[in-house]
FIFI-66282 format. One record per residue (C-alpha): residue number from 1; chain; x, y, z. Coordinates in Angstrom, 1 decimal. Layout:
N
{NUM; "A"; {X; Y; Z}}
...
//
This chain:
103
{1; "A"; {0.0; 0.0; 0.0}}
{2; "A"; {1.3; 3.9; -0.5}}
{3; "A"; {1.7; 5.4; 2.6}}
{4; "A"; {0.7; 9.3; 1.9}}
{5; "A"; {2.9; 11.7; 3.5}}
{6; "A"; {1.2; 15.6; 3.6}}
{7; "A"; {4.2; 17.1; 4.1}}
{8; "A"; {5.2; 15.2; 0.9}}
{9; "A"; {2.1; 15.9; -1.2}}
{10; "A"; {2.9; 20.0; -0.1}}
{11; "A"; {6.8; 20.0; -0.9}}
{12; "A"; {5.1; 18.2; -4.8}}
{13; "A"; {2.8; 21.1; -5.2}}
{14; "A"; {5.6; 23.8; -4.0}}
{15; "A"; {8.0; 22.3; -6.3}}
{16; "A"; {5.7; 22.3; -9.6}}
{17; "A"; {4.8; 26.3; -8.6}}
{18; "A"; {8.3; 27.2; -8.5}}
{19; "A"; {8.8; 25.3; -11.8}}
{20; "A"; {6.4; 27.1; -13.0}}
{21; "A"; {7.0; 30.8; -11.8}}
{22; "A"; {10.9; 30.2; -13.0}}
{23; "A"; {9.4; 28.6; -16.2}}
{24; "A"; {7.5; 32.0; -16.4}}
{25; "A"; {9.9; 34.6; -15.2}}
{26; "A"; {13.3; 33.1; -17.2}}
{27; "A"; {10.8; 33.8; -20.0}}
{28; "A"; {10.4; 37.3; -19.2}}
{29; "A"; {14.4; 37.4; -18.5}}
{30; "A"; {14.9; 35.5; -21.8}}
{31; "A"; {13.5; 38.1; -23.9}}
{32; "A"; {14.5; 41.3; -21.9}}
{33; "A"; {18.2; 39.4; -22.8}}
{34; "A"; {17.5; 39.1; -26.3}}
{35; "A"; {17.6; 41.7; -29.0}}
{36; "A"; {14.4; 42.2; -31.0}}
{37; "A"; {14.8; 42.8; -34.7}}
{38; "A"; {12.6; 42.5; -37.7}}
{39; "A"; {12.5; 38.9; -38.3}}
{40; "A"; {11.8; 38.0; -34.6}}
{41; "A"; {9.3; 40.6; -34.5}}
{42; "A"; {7.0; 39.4; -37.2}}
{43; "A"; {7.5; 35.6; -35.4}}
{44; "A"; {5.8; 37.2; -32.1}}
{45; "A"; {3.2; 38.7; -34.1}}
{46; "A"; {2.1; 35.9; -35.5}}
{47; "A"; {2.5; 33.7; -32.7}}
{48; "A"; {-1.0; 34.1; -31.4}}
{49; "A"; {-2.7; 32.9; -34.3}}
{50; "A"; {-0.1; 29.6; -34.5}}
{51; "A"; {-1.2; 28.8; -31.2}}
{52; "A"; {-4.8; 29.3; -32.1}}
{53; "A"; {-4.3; 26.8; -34.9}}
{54; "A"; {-2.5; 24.4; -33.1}}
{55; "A"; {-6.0; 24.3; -30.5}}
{56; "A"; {-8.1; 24.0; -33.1}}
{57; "A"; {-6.8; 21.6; -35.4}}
{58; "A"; {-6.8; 18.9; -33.3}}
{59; "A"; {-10.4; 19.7; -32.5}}
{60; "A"; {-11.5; 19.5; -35.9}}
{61; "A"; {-9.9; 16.2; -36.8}}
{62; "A"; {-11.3; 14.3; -33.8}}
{63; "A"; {-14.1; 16.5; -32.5}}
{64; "A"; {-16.3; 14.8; -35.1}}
{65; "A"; {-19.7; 16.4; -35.9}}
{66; "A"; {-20.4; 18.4; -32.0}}
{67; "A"; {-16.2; 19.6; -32.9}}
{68; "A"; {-16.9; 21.1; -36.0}}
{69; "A"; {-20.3; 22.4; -35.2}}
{70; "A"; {-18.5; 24.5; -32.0}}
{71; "A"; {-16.1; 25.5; -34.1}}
{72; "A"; {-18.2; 26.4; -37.3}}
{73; "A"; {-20.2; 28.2; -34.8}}
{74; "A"; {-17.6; 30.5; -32.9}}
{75; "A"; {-16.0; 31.2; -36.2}}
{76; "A"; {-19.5; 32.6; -37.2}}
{77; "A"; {-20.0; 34.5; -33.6}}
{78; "A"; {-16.5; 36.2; -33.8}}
{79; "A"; {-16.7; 37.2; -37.7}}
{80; "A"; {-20.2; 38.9; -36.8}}
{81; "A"; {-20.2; 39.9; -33.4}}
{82; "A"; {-16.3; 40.5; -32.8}}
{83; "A"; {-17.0; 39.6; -29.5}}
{84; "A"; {-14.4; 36.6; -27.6}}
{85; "A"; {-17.2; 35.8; -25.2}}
{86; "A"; {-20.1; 35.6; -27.6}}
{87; "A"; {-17.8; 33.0; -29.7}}
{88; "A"; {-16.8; 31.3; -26.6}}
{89; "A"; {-20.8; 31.0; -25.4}}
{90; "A"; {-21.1; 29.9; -29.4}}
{91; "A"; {-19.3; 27.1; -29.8}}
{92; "A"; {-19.9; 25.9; -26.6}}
{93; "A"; {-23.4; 25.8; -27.0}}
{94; "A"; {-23.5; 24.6; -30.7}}
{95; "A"; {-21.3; 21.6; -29.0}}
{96; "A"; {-23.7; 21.0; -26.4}}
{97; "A"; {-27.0; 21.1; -29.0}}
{98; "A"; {-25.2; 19.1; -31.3}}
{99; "A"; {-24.2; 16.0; -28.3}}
{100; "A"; {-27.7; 16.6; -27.0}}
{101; "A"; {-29.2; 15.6; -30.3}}
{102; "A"; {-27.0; 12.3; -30.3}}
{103; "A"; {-24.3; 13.2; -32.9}}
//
């Protein structure tokens, strides 16, 4: 059997935040350190969509129908609306619709 140690389970949880904050402040450090030209500047503009992509794609290949039905739908919400919320409420409602009715 596992024995479970609190002190143990705290020192885990401690250890993965300070992973974490160092994770996020080297980061910030990194690219205080780093010079910024052209080139790297139109790569962290474009970042956000990348990792916009990168969520969705997955999503549409295995989402099936209730996937592409969410996503069809926030696409629609955000190009008419402009509104992140609105797409979020969207797709997660055109998901839910979609499962309801057995798809």
């Amino acid at each position: 059997m596992i024995e479970r140690d609190p002190l143990g389970f705290f020192a885990i949880v401690a250890a993965m935040a300070l992973a974490v904050y160092l994770t996020r402040a080297g980061g910030y450090w990194l690219i205080g350190r780093v010079p910024i030209g052209p080139s790297l500047s139109r790569v962290l503009e474009a970042l956000p969509g990348a990792i916009i992509a990168a969520t969705v794609a997955p999503l549409l290949v295995h989402g099936g129908v209730s996937g592409f039905a969410a996503a069809l739908a926030a696409l629609t919400a955000m190009l008419t609306l402009r509104n992140d919320f609105a797409a979020v409420v969207a797709g997660v409602g055109a998901a839910a619709l979609v499962r309801a009715a057995g798809f």
